[in-house]
N, C-alpha and C positions, 0 to 999 in steps of 0.2 A: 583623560576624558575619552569616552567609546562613545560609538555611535552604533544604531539597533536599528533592524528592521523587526516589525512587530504586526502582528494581523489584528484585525478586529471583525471579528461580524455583527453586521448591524441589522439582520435577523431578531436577533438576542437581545443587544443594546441600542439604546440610539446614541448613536457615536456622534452623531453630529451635534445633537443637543450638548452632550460629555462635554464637548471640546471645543463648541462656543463660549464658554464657562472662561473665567480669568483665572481658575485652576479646576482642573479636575484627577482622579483618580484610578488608576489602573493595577489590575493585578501585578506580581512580580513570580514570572518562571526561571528567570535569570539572573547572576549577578550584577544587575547595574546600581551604579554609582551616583551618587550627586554629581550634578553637572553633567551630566551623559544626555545624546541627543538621541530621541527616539522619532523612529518615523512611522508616523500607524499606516499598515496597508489594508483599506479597506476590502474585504470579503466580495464575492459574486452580491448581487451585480455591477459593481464600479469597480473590481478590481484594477486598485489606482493607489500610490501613495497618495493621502488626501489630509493629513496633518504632521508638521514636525514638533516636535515639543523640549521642554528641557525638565530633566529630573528635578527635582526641590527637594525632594524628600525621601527617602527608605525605611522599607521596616514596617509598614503603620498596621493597626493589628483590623480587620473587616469590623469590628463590633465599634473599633473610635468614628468609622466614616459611612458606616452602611446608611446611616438616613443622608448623607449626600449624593450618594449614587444611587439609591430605591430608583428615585425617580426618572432614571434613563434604562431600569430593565425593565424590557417587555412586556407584556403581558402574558401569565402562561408559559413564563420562563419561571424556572426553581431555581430558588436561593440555597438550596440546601445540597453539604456534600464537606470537606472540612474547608475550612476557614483557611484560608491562603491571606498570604500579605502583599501589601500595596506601596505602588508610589505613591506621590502625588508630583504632576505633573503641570506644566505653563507650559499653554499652544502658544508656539511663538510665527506660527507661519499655517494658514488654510490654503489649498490647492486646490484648483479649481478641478469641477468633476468633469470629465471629458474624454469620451468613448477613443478619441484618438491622443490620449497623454501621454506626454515622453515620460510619464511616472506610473502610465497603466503596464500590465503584468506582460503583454508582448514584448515590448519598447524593455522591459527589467529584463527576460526570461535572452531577449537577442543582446543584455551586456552582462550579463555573468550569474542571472537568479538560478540557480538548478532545483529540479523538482518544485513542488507548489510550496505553499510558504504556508506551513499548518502551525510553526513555533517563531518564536524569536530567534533571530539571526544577528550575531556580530559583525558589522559589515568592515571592520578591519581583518577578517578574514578570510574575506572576500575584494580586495584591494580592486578589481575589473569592476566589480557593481555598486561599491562605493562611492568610484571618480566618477561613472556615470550619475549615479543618483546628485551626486554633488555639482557636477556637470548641467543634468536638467534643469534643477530647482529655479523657481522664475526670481 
């Protein structure tokens, strides 16, 4: 089992709607696995982890789940460009939003985040910002 840090912009999506959901769906840039814990770190302006999740599922092709997702992209945001694959994912934990969190990006960047978090990160390869994050978690 891995554990991921992962970004979202809620620009784009509404992430919070996604991931109030008893499951919801996310692209897949990385090899992750079933049972793998993903931590979404949300985008300017909260940048903040602000959900953890667990994988259920890989593989899934955009065209089996895109009427589940429609309804958390933007407005004025394009669907179009190729068809990437998805998890499906269980929020097993919401973090609260809060300009001074030990999950927002200072408090990450002062225990091991280098550069800005523009992809997914294995955070077993990062063993300093993993025990933090693991550390924080309420």
């Amino acid at each position: 089992m891995a554990h991921w840090i992962i970004p979202a912009n809620p620009k784009f999506y509404d992430v919070f709607g996604a991931f109030h959901e008893v499951e919801t769906y996310w692209p897949i840039n990385v090899n992750v696995s079933i049972a793998d814990t993903i931590y979404i770190y949300l985008a300017a302006p909260y940048k903040q982890i602000g959900f953890v999740c667990e994988v259920l599922e890989t593989d899934i092709d955009l065209e089996r789940i895109y009427e589940n997702i429609r309804p958390f992209i933007k407005k004025g945001v394009s669907n179009k460009g190729p068809s990437k694959s998805f998890m499906k994912l269980k929020p097993i934990s919401t973090i609260s939003i809060d300009k001074d969190s030990l999950l927002g990006y200072e408090n990450l960047k002062q225990n091991g985040l280098t550069g800005m978090l523009m992809g997914a990160r294995k955070l077993e390869n990062n063993p300093t910002l993993f025990s933090y994050i693991k550390r924080s978690l309420p």
